[in-house]
ROLUM-713887 format. One record per residue (C-alpha): residue number from 1; residue in one letter; x, y, z. Coordinates in steps of 0.001 Angstrom, whole numbers. Example, Ala and Ser with C-alpha at 12.3 -4.5 7.8 and 13.67 -1.06 7.14 Angstrom:
% residues 2
    nr   rest        xx        yy        zz
     1      A     12300     -4500      7800
     2      S     13670     -1060      7140
***
This chain:
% residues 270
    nr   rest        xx        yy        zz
     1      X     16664     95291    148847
     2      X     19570     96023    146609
     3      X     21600     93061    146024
     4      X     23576     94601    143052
     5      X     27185     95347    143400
     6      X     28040     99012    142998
     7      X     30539    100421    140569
     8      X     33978    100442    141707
     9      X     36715    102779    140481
    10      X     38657    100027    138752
    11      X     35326     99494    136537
    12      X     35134    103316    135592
    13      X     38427    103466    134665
    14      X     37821    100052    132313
    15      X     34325    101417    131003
    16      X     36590    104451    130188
    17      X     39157    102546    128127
    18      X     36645    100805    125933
    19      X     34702    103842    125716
    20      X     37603    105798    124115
    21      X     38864    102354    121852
    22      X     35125    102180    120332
    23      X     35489    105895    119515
    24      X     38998    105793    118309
    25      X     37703    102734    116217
    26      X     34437    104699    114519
    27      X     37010    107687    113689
    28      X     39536    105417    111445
    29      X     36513    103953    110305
    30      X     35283    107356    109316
    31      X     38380    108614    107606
    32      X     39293    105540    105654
    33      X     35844    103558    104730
    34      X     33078    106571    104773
    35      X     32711    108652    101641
    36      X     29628    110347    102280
    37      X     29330    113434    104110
    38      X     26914    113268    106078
    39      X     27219    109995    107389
    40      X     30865    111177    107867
    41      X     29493    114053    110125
    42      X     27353    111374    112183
    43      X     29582    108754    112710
    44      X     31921    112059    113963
    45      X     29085    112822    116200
    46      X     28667    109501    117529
    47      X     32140    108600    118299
    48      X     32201    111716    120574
    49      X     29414    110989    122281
    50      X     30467    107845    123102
    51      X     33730    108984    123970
    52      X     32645    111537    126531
    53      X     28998    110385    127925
    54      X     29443    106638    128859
    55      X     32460    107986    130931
    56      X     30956    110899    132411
    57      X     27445    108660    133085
    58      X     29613    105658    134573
    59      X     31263    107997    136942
    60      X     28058    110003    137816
    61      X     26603    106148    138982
    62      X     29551    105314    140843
    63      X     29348    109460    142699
    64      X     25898    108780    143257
    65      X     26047    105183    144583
    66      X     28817    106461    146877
    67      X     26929    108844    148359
    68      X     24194    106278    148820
    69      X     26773    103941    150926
    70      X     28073    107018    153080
    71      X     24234    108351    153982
    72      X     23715    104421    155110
    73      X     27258    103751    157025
    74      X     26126    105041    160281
    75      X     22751    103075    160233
    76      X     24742    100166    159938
    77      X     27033    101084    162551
    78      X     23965    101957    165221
    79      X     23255     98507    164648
    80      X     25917     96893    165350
    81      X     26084     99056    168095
    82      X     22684     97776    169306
    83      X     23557     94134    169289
    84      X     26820     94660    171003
    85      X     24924     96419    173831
    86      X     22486     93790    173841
    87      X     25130     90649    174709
    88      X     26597     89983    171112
    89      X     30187     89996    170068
    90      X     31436     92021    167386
    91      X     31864     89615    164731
    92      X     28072     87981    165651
    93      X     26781     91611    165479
    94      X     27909     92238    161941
    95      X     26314     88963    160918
    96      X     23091     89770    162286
    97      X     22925     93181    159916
    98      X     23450     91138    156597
    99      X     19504     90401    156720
   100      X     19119     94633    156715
   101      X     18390     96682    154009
   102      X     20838     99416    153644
   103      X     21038    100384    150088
   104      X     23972     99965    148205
   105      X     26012     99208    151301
   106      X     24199     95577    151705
   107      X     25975     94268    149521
   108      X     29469     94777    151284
   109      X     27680     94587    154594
   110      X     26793     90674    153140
   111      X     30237     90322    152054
   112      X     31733     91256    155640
   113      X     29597     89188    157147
   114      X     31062     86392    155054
   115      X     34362     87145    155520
   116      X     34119     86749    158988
   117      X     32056     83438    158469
   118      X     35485     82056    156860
   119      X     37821     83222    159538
   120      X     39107     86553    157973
   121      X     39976     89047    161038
   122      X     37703     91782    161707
   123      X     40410     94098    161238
   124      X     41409     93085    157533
   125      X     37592     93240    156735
   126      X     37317     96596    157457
   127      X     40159     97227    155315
   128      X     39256     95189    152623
   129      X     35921     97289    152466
   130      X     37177    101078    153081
   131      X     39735    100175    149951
   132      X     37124     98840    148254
   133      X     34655    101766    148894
   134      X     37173    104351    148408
   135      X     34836    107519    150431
   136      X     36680    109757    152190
   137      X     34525    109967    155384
   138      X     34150    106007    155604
   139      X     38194    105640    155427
   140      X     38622    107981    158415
   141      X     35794    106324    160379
   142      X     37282    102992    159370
   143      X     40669    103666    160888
   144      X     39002    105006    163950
   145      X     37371    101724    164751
   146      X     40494     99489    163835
   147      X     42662    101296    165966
   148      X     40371    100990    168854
   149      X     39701     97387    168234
   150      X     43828     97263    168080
   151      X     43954     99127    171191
   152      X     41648     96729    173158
   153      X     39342     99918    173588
   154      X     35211     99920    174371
   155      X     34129     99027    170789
   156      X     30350    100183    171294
   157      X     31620    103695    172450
   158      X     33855    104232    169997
   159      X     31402    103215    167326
   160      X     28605    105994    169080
   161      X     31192    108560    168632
   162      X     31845    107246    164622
   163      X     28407    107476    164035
   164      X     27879    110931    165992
   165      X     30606    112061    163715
   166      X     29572    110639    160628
   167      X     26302    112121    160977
   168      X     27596    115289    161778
   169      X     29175    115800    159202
   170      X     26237    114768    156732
   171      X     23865    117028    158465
   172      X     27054    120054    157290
   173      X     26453    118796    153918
   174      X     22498    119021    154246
   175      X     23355    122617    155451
   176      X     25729    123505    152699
   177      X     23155    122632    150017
   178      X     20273    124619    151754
   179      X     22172    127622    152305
   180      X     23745    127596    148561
   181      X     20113    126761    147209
   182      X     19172    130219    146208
   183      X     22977    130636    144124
   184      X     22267    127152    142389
   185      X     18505    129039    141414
   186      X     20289    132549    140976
   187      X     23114    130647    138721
   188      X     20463    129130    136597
   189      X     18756    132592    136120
   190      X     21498    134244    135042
   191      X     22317    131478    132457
   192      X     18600    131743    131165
   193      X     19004    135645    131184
   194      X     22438    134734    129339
   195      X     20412    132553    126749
   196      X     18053    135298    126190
   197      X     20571    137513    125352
   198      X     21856    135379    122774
   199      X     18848    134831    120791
   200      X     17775    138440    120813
   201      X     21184    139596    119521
   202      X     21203    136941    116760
   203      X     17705    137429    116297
   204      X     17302    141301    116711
   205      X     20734    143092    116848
   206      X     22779    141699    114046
   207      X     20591    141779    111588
   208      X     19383    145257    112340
   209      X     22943    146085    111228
   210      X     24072    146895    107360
   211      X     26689    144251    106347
   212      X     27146    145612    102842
   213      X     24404    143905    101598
   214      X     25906    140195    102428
   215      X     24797    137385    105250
   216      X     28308    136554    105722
   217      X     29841    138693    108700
   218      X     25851    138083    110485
   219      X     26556    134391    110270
   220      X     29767    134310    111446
   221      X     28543    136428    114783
   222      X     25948    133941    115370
   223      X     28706    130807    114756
   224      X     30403    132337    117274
   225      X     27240    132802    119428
   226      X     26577    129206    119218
   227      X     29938    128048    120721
   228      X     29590    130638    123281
   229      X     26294    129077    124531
   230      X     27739    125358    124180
   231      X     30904    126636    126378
   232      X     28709    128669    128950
   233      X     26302    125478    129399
   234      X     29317    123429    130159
   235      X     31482    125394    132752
   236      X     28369    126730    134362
   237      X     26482    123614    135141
   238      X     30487    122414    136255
   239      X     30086    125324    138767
   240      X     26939    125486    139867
   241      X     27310    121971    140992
   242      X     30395    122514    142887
   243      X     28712    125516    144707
   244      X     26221    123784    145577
   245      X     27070    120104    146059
   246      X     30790    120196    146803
   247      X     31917    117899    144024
   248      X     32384    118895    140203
   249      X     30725    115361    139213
   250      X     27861    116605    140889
   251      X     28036    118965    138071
   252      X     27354    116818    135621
   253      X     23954    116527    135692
   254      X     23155    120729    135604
   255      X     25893    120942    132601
   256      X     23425    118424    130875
   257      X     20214    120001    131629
   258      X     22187    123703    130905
   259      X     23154    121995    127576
   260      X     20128    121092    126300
   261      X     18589    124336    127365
   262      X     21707    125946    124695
   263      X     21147    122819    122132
   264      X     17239    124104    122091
   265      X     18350    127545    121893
   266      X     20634    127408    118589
   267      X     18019    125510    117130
   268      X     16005    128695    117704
   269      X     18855    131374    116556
   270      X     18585    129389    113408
***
């Protein structure tokens, strides 16, 4: 059972912060106390790593423990749905689903429970935990259920139809990502096909050409090469992800396994 809290935006946005202060830090170190230039070169390098990974990483938790917390909302709601039908009240049926493994939503499903336990309204609980969670499909299902509670509505119908809905729309995600499969495979062909290219005109092409008898103008084509690959990794693992996952922080993760597929491939160019 996880019992660790998951990220919330607030700590992203702190992790962030510190992230660019170390880095800002390690570059006035660098101009002012380093002399030698290769360690100046390293430090450089390390500062922007840290600078743009731990953000991009911290965020990439948080997308993928928020994905974890909408796939288990509507488990937790058939169960509360389950006790209701079965004789409980509302606030006793949310207390019997805090001994229920549901990912990374146990641990607010523990802290509702709780809530209620010291008198806090159902309503403002719900609240409390859609603000916290910040996902778009859990807000709208949220409000649903308040204003039927408000409205002195049938709770356990309303809370079929949230989780009818809810599921509905994961199973159009599920969809999305099958049917955009073969462009996620077709995008990483072509980026292979583009690497290819690469290496055989730094390899093949360029030099086959007279320079007037200098290296110069042949290494400045395959400088230029390398940012080219670098660039291309980037923007299309950024797309390929949003093709075929919906979200550009989804991304992430194929512009990190395109970029070390370019990284590998300058180190072959030479």
């Amino acid at each position: 059972m996880i019992k660790i809290k998951p990220l919330k935006k607030s700590t992203i946005n702190d992790t962030t912060l510190v992230s660019l202060a170390i880095a800002v830090m390690l570059f006035v170190i660098n101009i002012y106390l380093v002399k030698n230039t290769r360690m100046h070169a390293i430090i450089n390098m390390i500062a922007g790593a840290i600078a743009l990974t731990v953000p991009l990483v911290t965020r990439y938790i948080y997308h993928i423990q928020s994905k974890s917390i909408e796939h288990n909302f509507p488990d937790f709601l058939r169960d509360i749905t389950s006790n209701i039908k079965a004789g409980m009240t509302l606030t006793q049926a949310i207390r019997m689903c805090k001994n229920k493994n549901y990912g990374y939503l146990t641990p607010y499903v523990n802290e509702m429970s709780a809530k209620i336990d010291w008198g806090i309204s159902f309503e403002k609980v719900l609240e409390t935990f859609a603000n916290t969670v910040q996902n778009h499909v859990i807000s709208r299902a949220v409000k649903t259920i308040i204003e039927t509670h408000r409205s002195g509505g049938n709770i356990s119908e309303v809370l079929d139809a949230v989780v009818s809905s809810v599921t509905e729309i994961e199973k159009i995600k599920k969809e999305r990502s099958t049917r955009i499969y073969s462009q996620m495979i077709n995008g990483y062909v072509i980026y292979f096909v583009f690497l290819g290219v690469m290496i055989g005109m730094s390899k093949f092409l360029i030099p086959a050409f007279n320079w007037g008898g200098t290296k110069a103008t042949a290494g400045t084509f395959t400088s230029v090469f390398r940012g080219i690959i670098l660039i291309q990794s980037v923007f299309a693992g950024l797309t390929i992800g949003k093709l075929a996952e919906g979200s550009l922080t989804d991304g992430f993760k194929h512009a990190f396994i395109m970029f070390l597929f370019g990284y590998a491939t300058i180190l072959i160019m030479g």
